[in-house]
C-alpha positions, 0 to 999 in steps of 0.5 A: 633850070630856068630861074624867075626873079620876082622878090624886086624891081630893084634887081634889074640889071643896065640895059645895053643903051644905058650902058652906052650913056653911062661909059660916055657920060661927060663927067666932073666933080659934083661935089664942086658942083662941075659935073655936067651930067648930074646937072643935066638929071637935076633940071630934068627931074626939077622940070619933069615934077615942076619944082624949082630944084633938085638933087641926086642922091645915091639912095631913096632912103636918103632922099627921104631922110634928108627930107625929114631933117628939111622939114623937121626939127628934134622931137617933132612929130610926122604923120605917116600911113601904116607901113610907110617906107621912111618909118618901116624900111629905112633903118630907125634913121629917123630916130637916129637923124632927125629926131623925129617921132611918127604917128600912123594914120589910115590903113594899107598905107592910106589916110584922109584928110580927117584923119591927118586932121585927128592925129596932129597934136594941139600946141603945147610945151608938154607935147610933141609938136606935128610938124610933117605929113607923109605920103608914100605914092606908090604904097610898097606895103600897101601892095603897090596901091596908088595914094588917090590923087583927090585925097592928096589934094584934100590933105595938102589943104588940111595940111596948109592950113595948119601950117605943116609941110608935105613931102612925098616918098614917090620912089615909085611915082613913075608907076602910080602917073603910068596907071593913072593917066595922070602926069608926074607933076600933077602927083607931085603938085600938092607936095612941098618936097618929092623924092623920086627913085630911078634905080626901080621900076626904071631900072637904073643901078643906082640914085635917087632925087629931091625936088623941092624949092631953090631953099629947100634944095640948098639946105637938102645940098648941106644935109646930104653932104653931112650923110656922106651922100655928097659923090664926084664923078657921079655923071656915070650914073646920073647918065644911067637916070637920064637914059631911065627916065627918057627909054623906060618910063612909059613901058612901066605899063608892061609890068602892070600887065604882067603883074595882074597876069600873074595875080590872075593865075593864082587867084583861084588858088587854095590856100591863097588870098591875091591881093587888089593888082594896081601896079607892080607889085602883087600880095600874096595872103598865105594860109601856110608859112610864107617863108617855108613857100618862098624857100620851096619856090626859090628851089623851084626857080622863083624866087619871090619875097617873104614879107611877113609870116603869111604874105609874099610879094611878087615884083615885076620888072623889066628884066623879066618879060610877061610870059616868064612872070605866067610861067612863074606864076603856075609853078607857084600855083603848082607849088602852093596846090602841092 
């Protein structure tokens, strides 16, 4: 039986031209600062986002995380939309790391400047003191929803203003510039910080990146060495990144095409609410049990994502071509009508 995998982007697989670049990456210790190829990633991503620095790290989670130690000190407070990734999906880390506290603004993973601005704490001894703002650009929660770039400039002003830093979560910043039209350094620009994940949408193995300036990035260097983050040889898979970021970028448009395809089978569906399409990611609001649809299309060769008891998430990604993501939607639709 033929199977449709659509609970990830990250479950891509290294094409045969990533391969290649990673068995002949040039290679040395990253730890002492000699791996070429990681150095080579590091000032294209720097440049690509026009920050002044960057550096690899092995996961999205700690780019984020070590973006909060940067920004933050123990019991200070972060502002956040609904479900953004770094309070929901990263483990309680912040808890645990930074000592940080979140408050949640907006809904579906978007805010505005005023609500930023009704959210942050007077200064006082007694109360916790608003220290960051996050914005998390593409929204996985919010169904891959693309944070408006307007907005974004209005909440660095507030933010500036105010005396906080900024940092995006673009682990999926390539999909949000490809349906927009804009570049990824115009989305980047209001942010002090940046993390970018290439083992997505891009469909590296592994690693993301943190951009930020020459001392922000020098401080990211010492956390991600405390978090264990620091690696050796680590060209091999910088080399995957690198060949990511120059072969799949702009085909990300291809996945926004099957995404909306997918979202168009199923939208008449009984039983079934189809999310807004904007990227990659399509919402499923279900009447029935989504577990029990997502077991029974798992049996059926789709597996598909149970993201709380009545939504599922579908996921489009380079290992699975346009046509297999419409033959997965009618047999879900198929499944779901049954």
């Amino acid at each position: 039986m033929k199977s449709y995998d659509l609970r990830s982007d990250t479950l891509t697989k290294p094409t045969p031209g990533m391969r290649q670049a990673m068995a002949e990456a040039e290679v040395g210790d990253d730890v002492y600062g000699e791996d070429p190829t990681v150095a080579r990633l590091e000032a294209r991503i720097s440049e690509i986002l026009g920050k002044e620095s960057a550096v690899f790290v092995p996961s999205g989670t700690m780019a984020n995380q070590i973006a909060l130690l940067v920004h933050t000190r123990r019991g200070d407070e972060v502002v956040v939309g609904e479900g953004t990734h770094c309070m929901h999906f990263e483990g309680g880390a912040a808890a645990a790391w930074s000592g940080v506290q979140f408050a949640v603004v907006g809904r579906g993973g978007l805010f505005s400047a005023e609500e930023v601005l009704a959210a942050l704490r007077p200064k006082a001894e007694h109360l916790p003191q608003s220290a960051l703002i996050v914005v998390e650009n593409t929204h996985n929660l919010g169904g891959g929803r693309v944070f408006p770039e307007s907005e974004c400039q209005r909440i660095a002003e507030a933010a500036r203003a105010r005396g906080l830093g900024l940092h995006m979560d673009g682990a999926r910043l390539w999909n949000a510039a490809i349906a927009t039209g804009s570049t990824p350094q115009a989305l980047a620009a209001p942010f002090d910080t940046v993390s970018v994940c290439f083992s997505k949408g891009l469909g590296a193995p592994v690693g993301s990146a943190l951009v930020g300036s020459h001392e922000q990035v020098r401080a990211a260097r010492r956390f991600r060495k405390m978090l264990g983050g620091a690696m050796r040889q680590s060209g091999v898979l910088a080399a995957a990144a690198l060949y990511a970021i120059e072969h799949h970028r702009e085909r990300l448009a291809e996945d926004h095409a099957a995404a909306r395809g997918f979202a168009e089978v199923l939208a008449d569906t009984p039983g079934v609410e189809v999310a807004p399409v904007e990227t990659n990611i399509v919402l499923l609001k279900t009447e029935a049990s989504a577990s029990a649809i997502a077991e029974r299309a798992t049996a059926k060769g789709v597996l598909i994502h149970a993201m709380g008891a009545h939504i599922l998430r579908a996921v489009t990604h380079l290992d699975i071509a346009h046509e297999e993501v419409l033959k997965a939607a009618a047999v879900l639709r198929a499944l779901i009508a049954s």
